[in-house]
N, C-alpha and C positions, 0 to 999 in steps of 0.2 A: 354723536352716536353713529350719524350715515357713513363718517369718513372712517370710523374703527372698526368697522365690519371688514372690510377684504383684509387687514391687520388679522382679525381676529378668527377670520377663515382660512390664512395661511397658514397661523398658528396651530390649526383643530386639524390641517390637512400635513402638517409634519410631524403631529403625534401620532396622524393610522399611519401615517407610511411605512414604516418598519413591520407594522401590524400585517399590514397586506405586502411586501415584499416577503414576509418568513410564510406568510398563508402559502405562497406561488412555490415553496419548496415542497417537494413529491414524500409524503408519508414513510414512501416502500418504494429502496430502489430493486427492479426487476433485473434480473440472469444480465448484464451486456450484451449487446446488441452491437458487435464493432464493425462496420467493412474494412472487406480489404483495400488496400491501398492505405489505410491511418496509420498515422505517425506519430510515437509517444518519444520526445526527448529528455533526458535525467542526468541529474548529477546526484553523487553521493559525495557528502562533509562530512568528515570525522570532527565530532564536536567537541572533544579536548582540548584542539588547537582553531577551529573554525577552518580549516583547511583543506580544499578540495580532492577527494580522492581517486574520484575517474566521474566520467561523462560517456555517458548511453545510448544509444537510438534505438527503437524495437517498431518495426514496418510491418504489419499483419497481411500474411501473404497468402494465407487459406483461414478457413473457418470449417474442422470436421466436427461430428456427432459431440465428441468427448476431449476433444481439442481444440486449441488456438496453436495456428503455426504463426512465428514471427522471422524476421530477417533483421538482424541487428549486429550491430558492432561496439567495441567498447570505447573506442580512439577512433580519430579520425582517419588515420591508417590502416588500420588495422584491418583485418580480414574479415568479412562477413561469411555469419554464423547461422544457425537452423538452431530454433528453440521451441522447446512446446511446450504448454501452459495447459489446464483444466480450463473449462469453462466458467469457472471462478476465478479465474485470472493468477491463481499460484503455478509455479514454474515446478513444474515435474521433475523428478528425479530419483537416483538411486540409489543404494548403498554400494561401498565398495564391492563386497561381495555376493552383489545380489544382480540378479534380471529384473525386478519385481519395481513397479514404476507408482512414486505416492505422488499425488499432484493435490492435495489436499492442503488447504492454507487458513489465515484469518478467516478468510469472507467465505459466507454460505449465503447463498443468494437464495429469496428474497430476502433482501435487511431491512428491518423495522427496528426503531428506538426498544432497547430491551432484551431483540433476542439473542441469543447464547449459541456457542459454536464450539466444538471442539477438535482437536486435530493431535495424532499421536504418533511420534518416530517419522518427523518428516523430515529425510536427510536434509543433509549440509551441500554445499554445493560440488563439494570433492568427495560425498561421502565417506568422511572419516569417522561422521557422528552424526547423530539427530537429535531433534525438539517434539517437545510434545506441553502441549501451549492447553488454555482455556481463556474463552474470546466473549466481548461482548459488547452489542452496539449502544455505547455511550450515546448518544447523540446529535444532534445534526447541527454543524457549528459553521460559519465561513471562515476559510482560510487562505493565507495567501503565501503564495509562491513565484519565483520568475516569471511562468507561465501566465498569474492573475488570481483575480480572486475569485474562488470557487465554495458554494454551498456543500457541503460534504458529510456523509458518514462516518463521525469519527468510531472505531475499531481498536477495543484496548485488549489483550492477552499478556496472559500471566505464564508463563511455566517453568519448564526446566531441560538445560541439553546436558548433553550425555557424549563425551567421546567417547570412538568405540577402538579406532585405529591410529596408532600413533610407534614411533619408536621410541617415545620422552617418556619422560614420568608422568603425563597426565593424561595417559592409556588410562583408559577405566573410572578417568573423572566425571563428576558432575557438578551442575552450578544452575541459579538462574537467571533466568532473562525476563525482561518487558520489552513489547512492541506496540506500538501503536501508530495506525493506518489512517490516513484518510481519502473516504473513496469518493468521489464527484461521478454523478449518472449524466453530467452534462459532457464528461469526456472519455464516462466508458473505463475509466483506469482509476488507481489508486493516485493522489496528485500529492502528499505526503505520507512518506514512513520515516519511525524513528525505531532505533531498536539497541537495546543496552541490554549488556551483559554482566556477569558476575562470578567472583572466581568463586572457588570450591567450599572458602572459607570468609566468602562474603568480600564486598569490596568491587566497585566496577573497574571494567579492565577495557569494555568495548562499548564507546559512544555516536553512532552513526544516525544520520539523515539525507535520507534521499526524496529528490523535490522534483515537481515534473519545471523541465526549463522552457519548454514549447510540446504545444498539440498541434498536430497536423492532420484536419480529415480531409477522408476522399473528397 
């Protein structure tokens, strides 16, 4: 019986482990908190073919009241860019026709398992059309990506886009989409998104994911 004790105490200390590794995960992740100087690196796969479709970097180079400015490029060549983002980490933007700037996305920060989000006519990135999504925090799951494995908020939205501007025939379409986020407070950023689309008359057409490849803090 003396010698099956440390036996029997290893075994009672690998059953809490998991118990007290998910306790150390934070309830409610709060608003980010990023310096400047961090560094988010990304690839987007088109999941049809598992095929990679471009690679990311976004370097946070101010922090205003109702902004995040980033410096990032899409290629390794390529020209560095000025982006701005809400303080909920969604990337601002406009309609064709508009001045009028939505930076409104999945995340509403605080997230807590449960709560509900919503966000309406948030352009496209050419604004030719917008989403208007309903969101809601599934649960805290670890996940992993190039970067590692990260404890995360997962964020699932349901809705529907709308083009608005087109010279084709799918001027004036609509269809729906799912997205779903995952956010890590241990990096400040979203570390997966997936997001699938559907044409007008049902049927997906657009399969993407995008993964953090490396973090870089100040």
């Amino acid at each position: 019986m003396f010698r099956a004790r440390p036996f029997v105490c290893s075994l009672v200390s690998a059953a809490f482990f998991p118990l007290t590794a998910a306790a150390e995960t934070p309830a409610v992740a709060e608003l980010p908190a990023p310096k400047v100087g961090d560094v988010w690196k990304f690839r987007k796969i088109d999941l049809w073919n598992n095929s990679e479709l471009e690679t990311y970097e976004r370097e946070l180079v101010e922090i205003q009241p109702d902004h995040l400015v980033y410096r990032g490029k899409s290629a390794p060549n390529a020209e560095a860019k000025t982006f701005y983002h809400g303080r909920s980490l969604a990337s601002c933007r406009k309609m064709r026709d508009s001045d009028e700037e939505n930076c409104t996305g999945a995340l509403a920060f605080p997230l807590r398992v449960g709560d509900r989000n919503s966000y309406a006519k948030r352009p496209w990135n050419k604004g030719d059309g917008h989403l208007t999504a309903d969101c809601e925090v599934k649960g805290i799951e670890s996940v992993t990506v190039p970067a590692g494995t990260f404890d995360a908020f997962r964020v699932d939205c349901d809705g529907t886009w709308q083009r608005v501007f087109d010279i084709t025939s799918t001027a004036g379409k609509t269809g729906r989409f799912e997205e779903r986020l995952w956010y890590s407070p241990k990096v400040g950023h979203y570390v997966k998104f997936t997001y699938t689309s559907y044409r007008p008359r049902g049927g997906a057409f657009t399969r993407e994911q995008t993964e953090l490849v490396e973090f870089v803090p100040k």
